[in-house]
PyMOL Python script that loads the backbone (N, CA, C, O; Angstrom):
from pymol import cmd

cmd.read_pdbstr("""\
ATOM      1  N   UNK A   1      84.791  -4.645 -37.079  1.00  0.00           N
ATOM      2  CA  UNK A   1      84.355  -5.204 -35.804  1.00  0.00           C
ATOM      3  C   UNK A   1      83.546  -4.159 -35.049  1.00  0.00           C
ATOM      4  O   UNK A   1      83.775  -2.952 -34.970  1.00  0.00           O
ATOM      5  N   UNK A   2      82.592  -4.839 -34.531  1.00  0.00           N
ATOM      6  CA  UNK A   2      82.031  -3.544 -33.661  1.00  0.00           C
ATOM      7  C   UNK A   2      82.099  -4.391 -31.871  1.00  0.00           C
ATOM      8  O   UNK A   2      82.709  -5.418 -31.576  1.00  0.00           O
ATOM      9  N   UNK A   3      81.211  -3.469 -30.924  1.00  0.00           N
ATOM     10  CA  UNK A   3      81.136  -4.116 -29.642  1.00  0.00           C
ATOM     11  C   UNK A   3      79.646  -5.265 -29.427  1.00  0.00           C
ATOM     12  O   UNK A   3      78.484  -5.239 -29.832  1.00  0.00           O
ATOM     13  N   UNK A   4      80.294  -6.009 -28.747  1.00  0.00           N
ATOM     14  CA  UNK A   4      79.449  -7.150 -28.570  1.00  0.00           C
ATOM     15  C   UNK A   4      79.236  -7.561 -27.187  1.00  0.00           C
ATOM     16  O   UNK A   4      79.615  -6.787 -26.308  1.00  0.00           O
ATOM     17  N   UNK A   5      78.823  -8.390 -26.943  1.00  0.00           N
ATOM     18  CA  UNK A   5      78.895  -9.066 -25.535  1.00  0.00           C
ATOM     19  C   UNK A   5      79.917 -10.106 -25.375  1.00  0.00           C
ATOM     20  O   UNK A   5      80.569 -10.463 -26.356  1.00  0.00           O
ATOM     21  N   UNK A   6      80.078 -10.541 -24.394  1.00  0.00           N
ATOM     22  CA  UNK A   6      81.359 -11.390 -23.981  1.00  0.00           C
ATOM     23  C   UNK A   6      80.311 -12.369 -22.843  1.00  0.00           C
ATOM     24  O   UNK A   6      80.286 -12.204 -21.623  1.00  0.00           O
ATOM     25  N   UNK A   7      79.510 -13.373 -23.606  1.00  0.00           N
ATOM     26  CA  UNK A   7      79.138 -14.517 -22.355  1.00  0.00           C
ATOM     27  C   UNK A   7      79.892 -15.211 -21.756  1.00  0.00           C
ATOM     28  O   UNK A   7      80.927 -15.387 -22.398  1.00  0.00           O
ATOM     29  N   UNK A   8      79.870 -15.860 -20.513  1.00  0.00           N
ATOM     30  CA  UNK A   8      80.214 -16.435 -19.820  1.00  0.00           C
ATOM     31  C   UNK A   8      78.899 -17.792 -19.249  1.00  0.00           C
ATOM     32  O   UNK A   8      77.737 -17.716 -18.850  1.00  0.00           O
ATOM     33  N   UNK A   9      80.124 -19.244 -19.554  1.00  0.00           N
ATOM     34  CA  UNK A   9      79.141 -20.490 -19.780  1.00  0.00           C
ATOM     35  C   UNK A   9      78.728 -20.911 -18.102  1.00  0.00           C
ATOM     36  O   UNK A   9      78.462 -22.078 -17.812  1.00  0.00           O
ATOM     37  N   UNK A  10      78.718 -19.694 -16.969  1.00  0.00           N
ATOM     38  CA  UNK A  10      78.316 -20.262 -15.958  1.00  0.00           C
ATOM     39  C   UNK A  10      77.113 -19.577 -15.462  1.00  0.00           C
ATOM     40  O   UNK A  10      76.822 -18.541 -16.060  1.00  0.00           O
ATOM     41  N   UNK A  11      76.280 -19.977 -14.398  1.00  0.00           N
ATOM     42  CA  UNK A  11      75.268 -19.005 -13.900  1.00  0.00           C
ATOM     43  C   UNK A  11      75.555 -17.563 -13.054  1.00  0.00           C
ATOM     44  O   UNK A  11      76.369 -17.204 -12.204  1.00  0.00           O
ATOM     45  N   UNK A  12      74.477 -16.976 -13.741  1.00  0.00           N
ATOM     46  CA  UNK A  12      74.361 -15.586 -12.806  1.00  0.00           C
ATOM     47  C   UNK A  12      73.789 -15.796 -11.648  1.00  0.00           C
ATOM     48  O   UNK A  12      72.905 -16.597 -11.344  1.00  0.00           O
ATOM     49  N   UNK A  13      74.640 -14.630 -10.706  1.00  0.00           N
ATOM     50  CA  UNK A  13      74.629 -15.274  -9.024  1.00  0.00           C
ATOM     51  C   UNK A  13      74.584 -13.517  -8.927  1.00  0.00           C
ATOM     52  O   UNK A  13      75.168 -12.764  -9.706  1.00  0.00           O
ATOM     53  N   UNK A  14      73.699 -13.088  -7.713  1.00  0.00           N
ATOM     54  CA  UNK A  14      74.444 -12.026  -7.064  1.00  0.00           C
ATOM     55  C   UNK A  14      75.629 -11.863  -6.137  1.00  0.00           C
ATOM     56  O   UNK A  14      75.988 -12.567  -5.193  1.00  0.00           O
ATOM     57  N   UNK A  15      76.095 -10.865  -6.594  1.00  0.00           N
ATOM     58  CA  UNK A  15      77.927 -10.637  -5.603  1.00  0.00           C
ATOM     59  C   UNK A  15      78.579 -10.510  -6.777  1.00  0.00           C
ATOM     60  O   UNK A  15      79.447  -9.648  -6.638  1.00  0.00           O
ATOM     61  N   UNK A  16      78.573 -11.000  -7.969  1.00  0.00           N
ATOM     62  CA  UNK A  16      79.722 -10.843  -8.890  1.00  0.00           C
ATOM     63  C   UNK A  16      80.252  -9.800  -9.485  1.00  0.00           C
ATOM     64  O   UNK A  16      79.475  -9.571 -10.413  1.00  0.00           O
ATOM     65  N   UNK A  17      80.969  -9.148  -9.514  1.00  0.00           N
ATOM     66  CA  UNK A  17      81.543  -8.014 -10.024  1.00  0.00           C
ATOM     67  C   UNK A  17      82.274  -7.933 -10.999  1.00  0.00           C
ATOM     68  O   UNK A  17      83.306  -8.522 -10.680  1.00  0.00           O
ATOM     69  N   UNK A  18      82.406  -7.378 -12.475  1.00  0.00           N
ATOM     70  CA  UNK A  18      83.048  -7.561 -13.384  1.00  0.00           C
ATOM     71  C   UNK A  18      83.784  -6.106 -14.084  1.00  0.00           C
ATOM     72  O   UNK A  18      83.131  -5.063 -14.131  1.00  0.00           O
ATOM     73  N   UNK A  19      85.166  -6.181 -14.595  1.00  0.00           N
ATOM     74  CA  UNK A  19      85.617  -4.951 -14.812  1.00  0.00           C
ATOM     75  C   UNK A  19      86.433  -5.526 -16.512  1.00  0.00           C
ATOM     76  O   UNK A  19      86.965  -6.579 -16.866  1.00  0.00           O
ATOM     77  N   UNK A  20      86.197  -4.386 -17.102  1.00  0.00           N
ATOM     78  CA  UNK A  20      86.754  -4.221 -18.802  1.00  0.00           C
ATOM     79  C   UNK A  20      88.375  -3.282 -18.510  1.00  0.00           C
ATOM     80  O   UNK A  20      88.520  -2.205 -17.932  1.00  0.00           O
ATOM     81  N   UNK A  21      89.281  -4.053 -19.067  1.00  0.00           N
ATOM     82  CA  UNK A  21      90.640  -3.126 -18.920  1.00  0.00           C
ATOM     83  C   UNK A  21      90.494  -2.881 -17.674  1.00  0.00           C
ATOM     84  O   UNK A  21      90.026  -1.743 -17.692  1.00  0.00           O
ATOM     85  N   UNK A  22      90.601  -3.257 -16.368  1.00  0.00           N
ATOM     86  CA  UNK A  22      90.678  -2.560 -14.814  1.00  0.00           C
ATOM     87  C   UNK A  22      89.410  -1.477 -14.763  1.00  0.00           C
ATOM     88  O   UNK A  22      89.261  -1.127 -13.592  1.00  0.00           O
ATOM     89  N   UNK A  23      88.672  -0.982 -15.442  1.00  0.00           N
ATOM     90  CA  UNK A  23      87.372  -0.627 -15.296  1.00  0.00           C
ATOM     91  C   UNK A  23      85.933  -1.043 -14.723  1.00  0.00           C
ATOM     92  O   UNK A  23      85.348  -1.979 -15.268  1.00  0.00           O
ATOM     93  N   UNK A  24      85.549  -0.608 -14.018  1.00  0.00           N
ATOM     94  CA  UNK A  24      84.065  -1.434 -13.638  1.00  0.00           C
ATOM     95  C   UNK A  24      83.349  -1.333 -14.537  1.00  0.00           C
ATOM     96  O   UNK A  24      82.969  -0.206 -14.856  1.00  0.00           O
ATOM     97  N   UNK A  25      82.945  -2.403 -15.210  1.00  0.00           N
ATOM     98  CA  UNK A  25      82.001  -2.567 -16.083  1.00  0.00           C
ATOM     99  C   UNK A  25      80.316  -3.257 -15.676  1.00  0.00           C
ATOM    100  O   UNK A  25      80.237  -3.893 -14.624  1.00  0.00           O
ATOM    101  N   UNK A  26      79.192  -3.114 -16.439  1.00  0.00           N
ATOM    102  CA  UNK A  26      78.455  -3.524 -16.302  1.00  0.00           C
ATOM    103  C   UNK A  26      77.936  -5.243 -15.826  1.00  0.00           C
ATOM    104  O   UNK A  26      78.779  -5.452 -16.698  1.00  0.00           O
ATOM    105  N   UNK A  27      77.566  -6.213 -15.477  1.00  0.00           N
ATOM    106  CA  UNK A  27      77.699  -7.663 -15.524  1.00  0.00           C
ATOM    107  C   UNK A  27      75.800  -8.128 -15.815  1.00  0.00           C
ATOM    108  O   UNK A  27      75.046  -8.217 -14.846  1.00  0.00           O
ATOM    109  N   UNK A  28      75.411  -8.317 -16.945  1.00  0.00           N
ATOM    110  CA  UNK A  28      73.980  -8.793 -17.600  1.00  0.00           C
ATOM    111  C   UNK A  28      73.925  -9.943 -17.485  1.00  0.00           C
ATOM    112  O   UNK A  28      74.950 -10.621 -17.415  1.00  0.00           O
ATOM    113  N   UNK A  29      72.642 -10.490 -17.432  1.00  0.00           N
ATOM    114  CA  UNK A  29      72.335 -11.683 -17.686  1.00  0.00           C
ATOM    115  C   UNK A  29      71.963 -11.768 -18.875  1.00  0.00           C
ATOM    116  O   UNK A  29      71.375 -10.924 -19.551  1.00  0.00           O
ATOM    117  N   UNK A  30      72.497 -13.389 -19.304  1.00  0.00           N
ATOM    118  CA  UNK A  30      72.352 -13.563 -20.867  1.00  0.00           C
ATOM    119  C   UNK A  30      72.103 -14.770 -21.015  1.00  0.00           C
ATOM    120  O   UNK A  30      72.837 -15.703 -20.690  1.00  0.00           O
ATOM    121  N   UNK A  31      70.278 -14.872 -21.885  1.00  0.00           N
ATOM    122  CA  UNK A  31      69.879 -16.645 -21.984  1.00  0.00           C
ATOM    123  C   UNK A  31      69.696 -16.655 -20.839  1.00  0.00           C
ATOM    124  O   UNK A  31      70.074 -17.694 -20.298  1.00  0.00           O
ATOM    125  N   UNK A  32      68.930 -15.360 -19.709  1.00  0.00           N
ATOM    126  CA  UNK A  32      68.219 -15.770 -18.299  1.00  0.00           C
ATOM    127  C   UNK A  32      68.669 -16.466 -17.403  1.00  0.00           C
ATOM    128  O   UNK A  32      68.091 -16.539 -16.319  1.00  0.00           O
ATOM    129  N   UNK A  33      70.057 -17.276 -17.728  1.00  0.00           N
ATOM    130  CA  UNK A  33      70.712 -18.023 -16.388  1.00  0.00           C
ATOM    131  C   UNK A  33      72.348 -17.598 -16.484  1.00  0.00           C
ATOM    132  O   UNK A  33      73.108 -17.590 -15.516  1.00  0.00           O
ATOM    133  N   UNK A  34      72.688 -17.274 -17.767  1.00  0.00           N
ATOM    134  CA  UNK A  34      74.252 -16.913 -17.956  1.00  0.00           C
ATOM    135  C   UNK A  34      74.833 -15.232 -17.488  1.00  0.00           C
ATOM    136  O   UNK A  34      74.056 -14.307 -17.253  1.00  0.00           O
ATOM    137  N   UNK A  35      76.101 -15.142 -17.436  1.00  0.00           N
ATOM    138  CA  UNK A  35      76.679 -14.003 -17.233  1.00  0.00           C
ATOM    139  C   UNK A  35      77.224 -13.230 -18.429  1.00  0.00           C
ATOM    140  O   UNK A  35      78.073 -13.829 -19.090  1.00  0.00           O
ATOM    141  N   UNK A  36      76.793 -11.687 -18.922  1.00  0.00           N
ATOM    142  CA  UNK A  36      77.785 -11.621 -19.789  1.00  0.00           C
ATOM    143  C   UNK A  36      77.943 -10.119 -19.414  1.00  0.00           C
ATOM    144  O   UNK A  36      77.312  -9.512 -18.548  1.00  0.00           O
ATOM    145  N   UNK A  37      79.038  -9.582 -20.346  1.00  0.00           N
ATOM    146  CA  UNK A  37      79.692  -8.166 -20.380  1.00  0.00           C
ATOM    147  C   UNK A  37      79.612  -7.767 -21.697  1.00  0.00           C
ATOM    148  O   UNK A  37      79.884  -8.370 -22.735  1.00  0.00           O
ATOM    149  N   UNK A  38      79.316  -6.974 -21.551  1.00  0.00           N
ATOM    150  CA  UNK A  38      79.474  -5.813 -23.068  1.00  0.00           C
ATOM    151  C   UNK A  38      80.704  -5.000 -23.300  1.00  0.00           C
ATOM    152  O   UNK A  38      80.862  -3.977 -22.634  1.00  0.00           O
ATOM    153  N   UNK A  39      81.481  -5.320 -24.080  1.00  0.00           N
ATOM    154  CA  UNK A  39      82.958  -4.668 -24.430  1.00  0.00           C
ATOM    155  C   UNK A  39      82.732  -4.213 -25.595  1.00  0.00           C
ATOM    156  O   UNK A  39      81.665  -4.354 -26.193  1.00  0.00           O
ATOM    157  N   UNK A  40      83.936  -3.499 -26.110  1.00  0.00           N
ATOM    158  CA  UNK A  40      84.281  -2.347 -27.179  1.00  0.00           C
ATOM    159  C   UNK A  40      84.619  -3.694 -28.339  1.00  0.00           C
ATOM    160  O   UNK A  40      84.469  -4.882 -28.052  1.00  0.00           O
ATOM    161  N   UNK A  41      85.040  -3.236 -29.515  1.00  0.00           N
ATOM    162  CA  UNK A  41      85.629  -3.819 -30.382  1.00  0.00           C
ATOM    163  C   UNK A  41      87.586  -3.870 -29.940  1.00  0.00           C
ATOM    164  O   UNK A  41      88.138  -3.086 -29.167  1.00  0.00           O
ATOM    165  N   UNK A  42      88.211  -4.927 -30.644  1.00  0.00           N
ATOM    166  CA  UNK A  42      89.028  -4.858 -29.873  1.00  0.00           C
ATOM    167  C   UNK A  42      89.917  -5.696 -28.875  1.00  0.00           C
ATOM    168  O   UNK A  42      89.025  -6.106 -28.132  1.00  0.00           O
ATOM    169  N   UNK A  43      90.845  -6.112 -28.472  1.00  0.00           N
ATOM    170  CA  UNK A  43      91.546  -6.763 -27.332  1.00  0.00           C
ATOM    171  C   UNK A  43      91.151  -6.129 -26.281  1.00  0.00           C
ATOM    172  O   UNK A  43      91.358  -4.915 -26.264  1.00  0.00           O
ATOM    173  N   UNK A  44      90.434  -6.805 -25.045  1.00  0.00           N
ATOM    174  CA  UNK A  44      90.141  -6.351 -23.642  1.00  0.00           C
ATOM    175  C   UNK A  44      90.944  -7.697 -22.457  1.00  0.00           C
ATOM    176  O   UNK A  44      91.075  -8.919 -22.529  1.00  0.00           O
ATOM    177  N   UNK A  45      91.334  -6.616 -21.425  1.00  0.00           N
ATOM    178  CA  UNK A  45      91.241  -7.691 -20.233  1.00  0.00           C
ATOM    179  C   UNK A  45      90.129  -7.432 -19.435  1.00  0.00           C
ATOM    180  O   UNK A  45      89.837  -6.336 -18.955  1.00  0.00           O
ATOM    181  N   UNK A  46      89.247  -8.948 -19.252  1.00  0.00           N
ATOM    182  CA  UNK A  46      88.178  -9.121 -18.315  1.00  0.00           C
ATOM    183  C   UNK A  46      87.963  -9.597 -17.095  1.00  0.00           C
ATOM    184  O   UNK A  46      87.979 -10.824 -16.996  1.00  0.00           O
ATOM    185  N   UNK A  47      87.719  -8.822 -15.913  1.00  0.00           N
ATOM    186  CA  UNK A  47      87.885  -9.542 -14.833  1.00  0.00           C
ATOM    187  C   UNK A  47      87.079  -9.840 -13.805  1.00  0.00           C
ATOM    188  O   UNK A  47      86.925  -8.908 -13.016  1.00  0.00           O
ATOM    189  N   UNK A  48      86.333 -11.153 -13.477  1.00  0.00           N
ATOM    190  CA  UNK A  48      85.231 -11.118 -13.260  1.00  0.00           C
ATOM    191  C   UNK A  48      85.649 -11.846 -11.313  1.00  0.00           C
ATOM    192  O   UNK A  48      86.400 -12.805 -11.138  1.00  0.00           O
ATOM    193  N   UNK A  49      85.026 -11.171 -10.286  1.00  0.00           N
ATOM    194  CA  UNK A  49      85.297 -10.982  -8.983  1.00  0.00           C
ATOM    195  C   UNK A  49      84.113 -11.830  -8.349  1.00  0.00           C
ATOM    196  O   UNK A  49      83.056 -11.567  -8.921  1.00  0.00           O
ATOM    197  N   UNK A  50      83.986 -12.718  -7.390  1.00  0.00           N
ATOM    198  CA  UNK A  50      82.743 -13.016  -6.768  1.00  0.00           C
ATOM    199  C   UNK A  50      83.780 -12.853  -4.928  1.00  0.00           C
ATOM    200  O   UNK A  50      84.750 -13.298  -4.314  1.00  0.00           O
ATOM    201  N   UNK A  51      82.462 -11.738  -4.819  1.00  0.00           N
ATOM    202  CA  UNK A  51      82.578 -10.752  -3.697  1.00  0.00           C
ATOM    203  C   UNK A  51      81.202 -10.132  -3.203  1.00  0.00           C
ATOM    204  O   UNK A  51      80.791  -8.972  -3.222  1.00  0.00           O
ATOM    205  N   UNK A  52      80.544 -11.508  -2.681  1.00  0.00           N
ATOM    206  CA  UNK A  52      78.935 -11.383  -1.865  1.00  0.00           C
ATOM    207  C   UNK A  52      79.131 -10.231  -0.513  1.00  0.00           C
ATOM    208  O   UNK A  52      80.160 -10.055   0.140  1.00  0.00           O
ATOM    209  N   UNK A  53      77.952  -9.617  -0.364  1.00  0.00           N
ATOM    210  CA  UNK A  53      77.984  -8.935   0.294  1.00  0.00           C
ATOM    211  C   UNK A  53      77.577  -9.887   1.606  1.00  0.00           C
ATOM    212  O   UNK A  53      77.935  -9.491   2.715  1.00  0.00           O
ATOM    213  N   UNK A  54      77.001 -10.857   1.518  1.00  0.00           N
ATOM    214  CA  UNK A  54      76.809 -12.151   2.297  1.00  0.00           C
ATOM    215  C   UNK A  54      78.014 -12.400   3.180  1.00  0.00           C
ATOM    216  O   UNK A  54      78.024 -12.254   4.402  1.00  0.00           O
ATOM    217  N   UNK A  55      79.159 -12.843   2.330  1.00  0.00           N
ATOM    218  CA  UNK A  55      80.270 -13.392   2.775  1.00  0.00           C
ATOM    219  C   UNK A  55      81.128 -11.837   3.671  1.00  0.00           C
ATOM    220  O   UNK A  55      82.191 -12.121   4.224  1.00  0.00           O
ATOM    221  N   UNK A  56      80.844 -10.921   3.736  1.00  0.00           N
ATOM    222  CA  UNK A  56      81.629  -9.688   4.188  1.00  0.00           C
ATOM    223  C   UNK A  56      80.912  -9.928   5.507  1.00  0.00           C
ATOM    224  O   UNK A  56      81.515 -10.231   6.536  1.00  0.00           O
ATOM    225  N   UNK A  57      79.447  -9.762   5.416  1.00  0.00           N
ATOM    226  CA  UNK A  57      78.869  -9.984   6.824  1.00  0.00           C
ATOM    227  C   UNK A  57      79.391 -10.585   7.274  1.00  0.00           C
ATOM    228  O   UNK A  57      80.040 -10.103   8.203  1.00  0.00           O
ATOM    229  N   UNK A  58      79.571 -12.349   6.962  1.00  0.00           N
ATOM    230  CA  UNK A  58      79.582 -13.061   7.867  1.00  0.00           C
ATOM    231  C   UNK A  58      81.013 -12.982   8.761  1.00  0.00           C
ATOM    232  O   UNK A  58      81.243 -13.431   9.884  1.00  0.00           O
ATOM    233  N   UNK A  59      81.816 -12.300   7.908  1.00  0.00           N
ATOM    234  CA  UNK A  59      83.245 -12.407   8.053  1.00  0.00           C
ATOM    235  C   UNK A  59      83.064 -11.168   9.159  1.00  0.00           C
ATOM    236  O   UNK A  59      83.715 -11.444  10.166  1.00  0.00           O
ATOM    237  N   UNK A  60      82.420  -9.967   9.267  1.00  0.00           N
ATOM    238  CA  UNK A  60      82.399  -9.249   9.935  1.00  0.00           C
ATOM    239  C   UNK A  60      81.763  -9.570  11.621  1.00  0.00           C
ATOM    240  O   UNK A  60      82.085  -9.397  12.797  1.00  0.00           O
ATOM    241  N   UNK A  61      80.885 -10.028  10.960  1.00  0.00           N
ATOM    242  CA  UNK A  61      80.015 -10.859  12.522  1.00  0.00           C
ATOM    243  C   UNK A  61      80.505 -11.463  13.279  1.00  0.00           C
ATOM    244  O   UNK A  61      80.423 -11.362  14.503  1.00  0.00           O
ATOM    245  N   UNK A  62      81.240 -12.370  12.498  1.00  0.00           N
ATOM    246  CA  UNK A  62      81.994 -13.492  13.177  1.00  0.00           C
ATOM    247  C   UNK A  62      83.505 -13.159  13.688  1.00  0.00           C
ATOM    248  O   UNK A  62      84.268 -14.072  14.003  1.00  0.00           O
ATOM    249  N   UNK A  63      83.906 -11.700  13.750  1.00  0.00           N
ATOM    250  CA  UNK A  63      85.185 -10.903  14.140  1.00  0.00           C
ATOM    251  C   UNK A  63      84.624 -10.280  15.078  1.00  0.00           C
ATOM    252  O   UNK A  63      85.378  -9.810  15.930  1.00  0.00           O
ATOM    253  N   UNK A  64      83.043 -10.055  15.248  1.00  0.00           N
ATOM    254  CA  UNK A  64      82.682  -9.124  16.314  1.00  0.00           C
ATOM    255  C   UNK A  64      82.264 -10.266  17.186  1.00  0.00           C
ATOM    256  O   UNK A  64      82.526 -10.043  18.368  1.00  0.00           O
ATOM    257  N   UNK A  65      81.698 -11.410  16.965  1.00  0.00           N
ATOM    258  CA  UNK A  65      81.695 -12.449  18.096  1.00  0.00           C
ATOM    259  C   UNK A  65      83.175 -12.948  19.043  1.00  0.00           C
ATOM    260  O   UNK A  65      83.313 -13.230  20.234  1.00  0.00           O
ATOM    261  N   UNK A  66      84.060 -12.900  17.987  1.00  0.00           N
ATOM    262  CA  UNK A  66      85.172 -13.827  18.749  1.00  0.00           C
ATOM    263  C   UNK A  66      85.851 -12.625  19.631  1.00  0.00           C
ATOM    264  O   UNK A  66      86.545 -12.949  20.595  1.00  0.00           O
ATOM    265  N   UNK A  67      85.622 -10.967  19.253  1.00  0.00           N
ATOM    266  CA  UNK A  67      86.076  -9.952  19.871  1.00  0.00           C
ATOM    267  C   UNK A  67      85.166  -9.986  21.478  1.00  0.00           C
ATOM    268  O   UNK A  67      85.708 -10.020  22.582  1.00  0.00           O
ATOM    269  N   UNK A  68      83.813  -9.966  21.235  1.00  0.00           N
ATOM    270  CA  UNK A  68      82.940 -10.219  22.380  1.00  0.00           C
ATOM    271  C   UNK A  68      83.170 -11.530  23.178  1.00  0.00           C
ATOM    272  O   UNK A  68      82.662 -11.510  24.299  1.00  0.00           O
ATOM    273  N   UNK A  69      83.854 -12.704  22.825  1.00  0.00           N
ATOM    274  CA  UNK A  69      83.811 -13.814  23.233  1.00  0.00           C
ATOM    275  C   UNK A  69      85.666 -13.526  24.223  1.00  0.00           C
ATOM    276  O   UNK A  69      86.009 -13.861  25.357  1.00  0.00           O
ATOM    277  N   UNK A  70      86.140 -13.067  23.535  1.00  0.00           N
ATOM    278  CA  UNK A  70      88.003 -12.720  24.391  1.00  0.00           C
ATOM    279  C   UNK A  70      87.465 -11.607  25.674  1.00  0.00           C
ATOM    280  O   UNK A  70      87.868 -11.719  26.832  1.00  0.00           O
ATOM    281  N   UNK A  71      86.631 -10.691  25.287  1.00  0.00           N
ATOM    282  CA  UNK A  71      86.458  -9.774  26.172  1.00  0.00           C
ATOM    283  C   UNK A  71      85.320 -10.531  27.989  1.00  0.00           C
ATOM    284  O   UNK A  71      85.524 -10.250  29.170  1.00  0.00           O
ATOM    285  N   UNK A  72      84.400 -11.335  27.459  1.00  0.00           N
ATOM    286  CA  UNK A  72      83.653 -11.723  28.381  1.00  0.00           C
ATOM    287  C   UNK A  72      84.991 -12.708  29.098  1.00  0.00           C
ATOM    288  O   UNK A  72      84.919 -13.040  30.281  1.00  0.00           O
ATOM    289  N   UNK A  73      86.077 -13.074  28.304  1.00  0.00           N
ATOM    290  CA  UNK A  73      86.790 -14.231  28.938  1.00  0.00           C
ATOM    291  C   UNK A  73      87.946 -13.320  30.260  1.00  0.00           C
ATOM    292  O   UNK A  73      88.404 -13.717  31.332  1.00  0.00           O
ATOM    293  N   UNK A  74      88.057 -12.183  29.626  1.00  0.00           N
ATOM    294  CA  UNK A  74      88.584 -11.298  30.558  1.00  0.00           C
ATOM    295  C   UNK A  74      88.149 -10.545  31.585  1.00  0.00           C
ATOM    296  O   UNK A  74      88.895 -10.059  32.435  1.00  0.00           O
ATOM    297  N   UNK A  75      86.951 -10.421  31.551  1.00  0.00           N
ATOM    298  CA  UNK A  75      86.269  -9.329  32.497  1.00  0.00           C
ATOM    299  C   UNK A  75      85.334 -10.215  33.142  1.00  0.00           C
ATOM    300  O   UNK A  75      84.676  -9.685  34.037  1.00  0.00           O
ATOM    301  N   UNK A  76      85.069 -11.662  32.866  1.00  0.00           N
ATOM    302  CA  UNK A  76      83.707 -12.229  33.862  1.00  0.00           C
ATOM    303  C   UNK A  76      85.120 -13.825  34.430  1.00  0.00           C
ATOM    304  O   UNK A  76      85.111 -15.042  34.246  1.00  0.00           O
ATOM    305  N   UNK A  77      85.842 -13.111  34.947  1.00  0.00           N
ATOM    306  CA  UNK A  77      86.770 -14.431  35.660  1.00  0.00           C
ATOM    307  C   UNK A  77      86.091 -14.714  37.024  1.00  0.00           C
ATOM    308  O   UNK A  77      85.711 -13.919  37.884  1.00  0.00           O
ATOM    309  N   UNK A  78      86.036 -16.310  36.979  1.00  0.00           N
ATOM    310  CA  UNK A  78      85.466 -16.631  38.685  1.00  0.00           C
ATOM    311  C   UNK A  78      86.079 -15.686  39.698  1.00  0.00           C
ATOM    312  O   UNK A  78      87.273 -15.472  39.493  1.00  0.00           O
ATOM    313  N   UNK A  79      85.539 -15.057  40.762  1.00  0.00           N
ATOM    314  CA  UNK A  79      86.213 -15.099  41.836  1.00  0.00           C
ATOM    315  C   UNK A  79      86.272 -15.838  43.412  1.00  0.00           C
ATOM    316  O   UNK A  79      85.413 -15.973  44.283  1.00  0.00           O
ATOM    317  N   UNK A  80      87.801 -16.263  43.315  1.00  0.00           N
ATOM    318  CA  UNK A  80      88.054 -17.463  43.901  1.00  0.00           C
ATOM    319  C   UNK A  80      87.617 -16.446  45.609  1.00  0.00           C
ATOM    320  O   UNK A  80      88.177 -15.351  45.662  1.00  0.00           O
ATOM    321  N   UNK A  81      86.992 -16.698  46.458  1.00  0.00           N
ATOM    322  CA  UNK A  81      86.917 -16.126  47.809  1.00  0.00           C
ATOM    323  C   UNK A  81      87.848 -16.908  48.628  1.00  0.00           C
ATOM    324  O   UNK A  81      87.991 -16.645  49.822  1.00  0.00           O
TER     325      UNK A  81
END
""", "prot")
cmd.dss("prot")
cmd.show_as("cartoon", "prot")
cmd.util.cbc("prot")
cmd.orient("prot")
């Protein structure tokens, strides 16, 4: 046996992250729309992560809005004369 690739029957997307044995491994496109990994000969565990840098923003943005949105609710109260 030697090392080969390991395709995967879905599309390549950016964000995906893939690791060989708990290792970060490389993640190729294969056949221009598929995902694959290149492993050793051998039994491997493969573990493939979708973790956009997209989705961190938004998650971040949207923690700094609702932080800005509690703070204006505290500091701009009517005052009743």
């Amino acid at each position: 046996a030697s090392a080969g690739l390991l395709v995967i029957g879905d599309n390549y997307f950016p964000g995906w992250r893939a690791a060989v044995d708990r290792r970060p491994a490389p993640l190729l496109r294969a056949d221009y729309t598929l995902r694959a990994v290149p492993i050793e000969a051998g039994a491997h565990s493969v573990d493939l992560v979708y973790d956009p840098l997209s989705f961190r923003l938004g998650v971040g943005l949207s923690a700094a809005g609702l932080v800005l949105a509690a703070f204006s609710l505290v500091t701009d109260r009517p005052r009743w004369v």
